[in-house]
MDAnalysis code that builds the backbone (N, CA, C; Angstrom):
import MDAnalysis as mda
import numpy as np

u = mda.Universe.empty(279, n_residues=93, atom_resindex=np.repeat(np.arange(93), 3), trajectory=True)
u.add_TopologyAttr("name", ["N", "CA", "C"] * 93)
u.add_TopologyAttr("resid", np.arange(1, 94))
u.add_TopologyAttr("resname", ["UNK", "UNK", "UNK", "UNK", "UNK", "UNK", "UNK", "UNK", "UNK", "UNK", "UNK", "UNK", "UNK", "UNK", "UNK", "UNK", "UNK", "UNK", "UNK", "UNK", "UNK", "UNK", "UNK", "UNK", "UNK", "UNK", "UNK", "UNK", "UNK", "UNK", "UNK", "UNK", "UNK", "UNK", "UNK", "UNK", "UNK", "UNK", "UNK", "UNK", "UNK", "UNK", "UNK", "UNK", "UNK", "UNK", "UNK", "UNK", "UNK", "UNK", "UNK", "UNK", "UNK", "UNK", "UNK", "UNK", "UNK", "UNK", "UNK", "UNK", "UNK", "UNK", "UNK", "UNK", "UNK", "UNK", "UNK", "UNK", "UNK", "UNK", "UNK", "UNK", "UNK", "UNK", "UNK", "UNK", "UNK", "UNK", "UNK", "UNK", "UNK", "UNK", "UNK", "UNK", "UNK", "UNK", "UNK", "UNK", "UNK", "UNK", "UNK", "UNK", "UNK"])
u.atoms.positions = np.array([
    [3.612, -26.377, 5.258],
    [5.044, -26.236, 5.149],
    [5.357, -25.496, 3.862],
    [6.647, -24.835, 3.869],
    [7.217, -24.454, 2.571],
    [8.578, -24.571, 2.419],
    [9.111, -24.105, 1.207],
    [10.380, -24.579, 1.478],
    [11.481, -24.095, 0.096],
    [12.388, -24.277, -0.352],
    [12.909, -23.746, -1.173],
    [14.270, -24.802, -1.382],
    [14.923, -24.257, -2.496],
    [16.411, -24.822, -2.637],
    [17.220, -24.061, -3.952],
    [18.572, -24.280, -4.203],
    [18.829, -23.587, -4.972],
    [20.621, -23.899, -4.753],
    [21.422, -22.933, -4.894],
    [22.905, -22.692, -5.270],
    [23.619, -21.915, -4.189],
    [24.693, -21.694, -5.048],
    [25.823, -20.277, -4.827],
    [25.123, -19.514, -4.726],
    [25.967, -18.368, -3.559],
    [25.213, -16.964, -3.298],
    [24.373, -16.936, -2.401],
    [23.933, -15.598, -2.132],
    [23.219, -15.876, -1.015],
    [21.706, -15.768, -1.603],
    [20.750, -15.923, -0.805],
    [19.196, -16.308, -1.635],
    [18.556, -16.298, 0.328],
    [17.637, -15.173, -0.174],
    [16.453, -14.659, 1.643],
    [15.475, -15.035, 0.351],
    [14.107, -15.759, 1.855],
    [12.897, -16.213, 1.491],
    [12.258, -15.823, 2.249],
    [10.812, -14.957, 2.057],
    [10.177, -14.501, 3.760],
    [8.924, -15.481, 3.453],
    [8.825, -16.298, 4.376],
    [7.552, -17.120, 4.852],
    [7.156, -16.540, 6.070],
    [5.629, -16.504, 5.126],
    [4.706, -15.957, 6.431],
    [3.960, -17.097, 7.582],
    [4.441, -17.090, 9.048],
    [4.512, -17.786, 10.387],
    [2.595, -17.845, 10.838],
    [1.698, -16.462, 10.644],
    [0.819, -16.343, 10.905],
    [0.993, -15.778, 12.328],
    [0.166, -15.287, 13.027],
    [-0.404, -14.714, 14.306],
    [-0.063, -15.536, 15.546],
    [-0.130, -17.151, 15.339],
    [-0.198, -17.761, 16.428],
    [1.171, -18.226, 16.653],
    [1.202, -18.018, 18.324],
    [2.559, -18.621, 18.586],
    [2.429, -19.998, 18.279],
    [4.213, -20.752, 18.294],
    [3.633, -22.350, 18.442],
    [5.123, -22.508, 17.949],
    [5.889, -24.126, 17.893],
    [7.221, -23.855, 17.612],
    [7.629, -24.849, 15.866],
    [8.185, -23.961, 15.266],
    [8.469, -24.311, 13.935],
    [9.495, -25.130, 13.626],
    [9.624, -26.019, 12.747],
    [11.080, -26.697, 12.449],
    [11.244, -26.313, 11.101],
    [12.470, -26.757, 10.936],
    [13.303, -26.411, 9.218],
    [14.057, -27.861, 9.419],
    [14.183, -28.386, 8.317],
    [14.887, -29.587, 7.819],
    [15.658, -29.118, 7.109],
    [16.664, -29.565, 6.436],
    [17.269, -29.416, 5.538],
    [18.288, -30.163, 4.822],
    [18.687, -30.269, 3.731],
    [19.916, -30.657, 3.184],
    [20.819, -30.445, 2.694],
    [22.197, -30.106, 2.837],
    [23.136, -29.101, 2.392],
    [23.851, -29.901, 1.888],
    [23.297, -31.281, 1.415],
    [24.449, -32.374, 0.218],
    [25.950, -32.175, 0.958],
    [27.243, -32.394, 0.230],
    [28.439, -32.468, -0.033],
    [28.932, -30.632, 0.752],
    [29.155, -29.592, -0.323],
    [29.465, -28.394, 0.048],
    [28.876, -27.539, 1.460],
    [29.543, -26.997, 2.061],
    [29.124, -26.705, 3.049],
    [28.190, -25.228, 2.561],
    [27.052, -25.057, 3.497],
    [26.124, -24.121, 3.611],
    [25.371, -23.369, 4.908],
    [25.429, -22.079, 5.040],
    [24.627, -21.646, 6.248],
    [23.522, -21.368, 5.886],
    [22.363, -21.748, 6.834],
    [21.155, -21.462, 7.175],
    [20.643, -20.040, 8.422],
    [20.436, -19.186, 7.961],
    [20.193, -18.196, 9.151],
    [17.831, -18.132, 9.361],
    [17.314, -18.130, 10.238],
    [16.632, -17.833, 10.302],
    [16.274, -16.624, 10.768],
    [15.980, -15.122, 10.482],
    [15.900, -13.665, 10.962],
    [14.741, -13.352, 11.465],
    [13.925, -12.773, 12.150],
    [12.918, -11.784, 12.440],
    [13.164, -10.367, 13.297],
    [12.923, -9.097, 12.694],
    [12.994, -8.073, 13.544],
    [14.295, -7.925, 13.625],
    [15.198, -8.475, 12.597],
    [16.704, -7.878, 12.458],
    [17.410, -8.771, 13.807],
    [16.498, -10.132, 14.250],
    [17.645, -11.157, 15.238],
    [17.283, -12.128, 14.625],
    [18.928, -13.118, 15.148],
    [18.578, -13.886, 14.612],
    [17.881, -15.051, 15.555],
    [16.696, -16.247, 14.958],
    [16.176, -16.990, 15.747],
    [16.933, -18.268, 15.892],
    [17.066, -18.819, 14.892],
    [17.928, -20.152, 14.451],
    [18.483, -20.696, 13.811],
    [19.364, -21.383, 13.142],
    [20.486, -21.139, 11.539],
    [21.463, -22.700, 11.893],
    [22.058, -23.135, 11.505],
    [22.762, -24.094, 11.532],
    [23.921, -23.770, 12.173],
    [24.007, -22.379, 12.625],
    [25.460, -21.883, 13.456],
    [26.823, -21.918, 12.608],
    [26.774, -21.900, 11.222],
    [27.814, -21.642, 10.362],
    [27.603, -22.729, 9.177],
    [28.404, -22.639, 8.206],
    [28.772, -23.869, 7.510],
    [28.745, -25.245, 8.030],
    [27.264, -25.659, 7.454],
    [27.513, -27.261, 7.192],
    [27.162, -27.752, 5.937],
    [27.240, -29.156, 5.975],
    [27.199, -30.238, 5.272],
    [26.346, -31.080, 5.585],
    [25.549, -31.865, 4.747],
    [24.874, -33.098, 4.841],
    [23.065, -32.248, 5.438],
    [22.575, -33.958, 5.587],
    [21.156, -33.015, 6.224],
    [20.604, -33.008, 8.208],
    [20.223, -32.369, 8.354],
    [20.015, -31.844, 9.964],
    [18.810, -31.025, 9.958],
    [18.342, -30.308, 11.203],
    [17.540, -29.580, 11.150],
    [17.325, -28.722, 12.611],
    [16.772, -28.223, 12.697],
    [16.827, -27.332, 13.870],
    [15.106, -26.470, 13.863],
    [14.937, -25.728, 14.715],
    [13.817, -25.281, 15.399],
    [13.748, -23.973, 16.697],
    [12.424, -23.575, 16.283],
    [12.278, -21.674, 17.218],
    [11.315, -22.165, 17.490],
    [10.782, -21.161, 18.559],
    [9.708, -21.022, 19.129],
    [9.198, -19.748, 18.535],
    [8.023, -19.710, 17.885],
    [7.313, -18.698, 17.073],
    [6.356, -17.759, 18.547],
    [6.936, -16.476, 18.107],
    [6.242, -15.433, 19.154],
    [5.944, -14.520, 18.248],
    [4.921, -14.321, 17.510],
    [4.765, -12.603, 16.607],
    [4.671, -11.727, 17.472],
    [5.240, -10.494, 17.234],
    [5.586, -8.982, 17.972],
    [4.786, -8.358, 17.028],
    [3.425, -7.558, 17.176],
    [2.903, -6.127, 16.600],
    [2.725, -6.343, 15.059],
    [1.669, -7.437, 14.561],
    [1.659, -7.842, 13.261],
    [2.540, -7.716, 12.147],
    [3.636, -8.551, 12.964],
    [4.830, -9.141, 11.806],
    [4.489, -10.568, 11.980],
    [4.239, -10.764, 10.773],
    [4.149, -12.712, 10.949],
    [5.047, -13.297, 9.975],
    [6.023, -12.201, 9.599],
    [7.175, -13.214, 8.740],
    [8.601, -13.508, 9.099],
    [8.873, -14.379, 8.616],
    [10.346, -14.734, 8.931],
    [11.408, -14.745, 7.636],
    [12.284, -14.286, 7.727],
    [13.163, -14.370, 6.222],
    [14.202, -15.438, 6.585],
    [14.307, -16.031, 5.713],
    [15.573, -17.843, 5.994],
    [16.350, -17.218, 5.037],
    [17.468, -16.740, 5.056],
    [18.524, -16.885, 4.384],
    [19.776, -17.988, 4.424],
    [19.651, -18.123, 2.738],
    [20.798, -19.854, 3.150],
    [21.818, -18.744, 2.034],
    [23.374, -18.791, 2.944],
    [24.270, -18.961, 2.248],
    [25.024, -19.643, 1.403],
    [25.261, -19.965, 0.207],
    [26.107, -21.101, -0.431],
    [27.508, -20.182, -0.906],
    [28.320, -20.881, -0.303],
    [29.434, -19.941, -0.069],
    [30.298, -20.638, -1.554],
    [30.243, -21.788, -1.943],
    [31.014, -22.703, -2.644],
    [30.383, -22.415, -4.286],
    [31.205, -22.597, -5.316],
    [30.863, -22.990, -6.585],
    [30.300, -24.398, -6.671],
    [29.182, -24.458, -6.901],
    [28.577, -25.959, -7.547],
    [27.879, -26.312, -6.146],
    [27.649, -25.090, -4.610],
    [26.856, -26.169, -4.141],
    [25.594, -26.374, -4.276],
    [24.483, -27.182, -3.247],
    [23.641, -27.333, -4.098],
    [22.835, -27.324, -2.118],
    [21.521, -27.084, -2.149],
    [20.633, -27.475, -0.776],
    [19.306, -26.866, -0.601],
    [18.775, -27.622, 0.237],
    [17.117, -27.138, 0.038],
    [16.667, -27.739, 1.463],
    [15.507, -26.959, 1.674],
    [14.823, -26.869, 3.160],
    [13.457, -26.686, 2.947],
    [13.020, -27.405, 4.027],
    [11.396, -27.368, 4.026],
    [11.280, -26.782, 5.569],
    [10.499, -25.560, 5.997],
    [10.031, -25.110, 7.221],
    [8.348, -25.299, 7.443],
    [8.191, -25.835, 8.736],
    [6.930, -25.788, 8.829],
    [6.165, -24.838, 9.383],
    [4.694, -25.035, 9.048],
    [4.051, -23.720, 10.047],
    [4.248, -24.043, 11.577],
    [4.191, -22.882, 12.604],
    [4.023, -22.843, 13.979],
    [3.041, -23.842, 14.288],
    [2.985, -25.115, 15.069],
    [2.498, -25.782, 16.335],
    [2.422, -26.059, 17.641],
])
């Protein structure tokens, strides 16, 4: 697994998925202030919290690599002054 956290602004992380298909989760916690989660590959998007939330949840893709790309970029929006959230994604199973 890996994972990140941080603030305001926006903040992309590319974790590398590896070769094998298999399906990934993201946890997360977006505390108090609301925050979006987008998961990207190949310029679509796979999975994201579907806008601004709050509190913690989590969601999940099904990992397919296309033509040795094995990364994914998670961009979390923090749209608010002072918010605060962090996510752990796992590898493909």
């Amino acid at each position: 697994w890996a994972g990140d956290s941080g603030g305001e602004g926006i903040t992309r992380n590319k974790h590398y998925m590896g070769d094998k298909p298999g399906f990934v989760a993201i946890n997360y916690n977006l505390f108090v202030r609301p925050d979006d989660i987008k998961v990207m590959y190949r310029g679509q998007v796979l999975a994201g919290t579907g806008g601004p939330r709050s509190g913690r949840g989590g969601f999940g893709f099904d990992w397919k690599p296309v033509g040795g790309d094995y990364s994914v970029d998670v961009i979390v929006t923090g749209e608010m002054l002072g918010t605060r959230w962090n996510y752990a994604i796992t590898c493909p199973r």
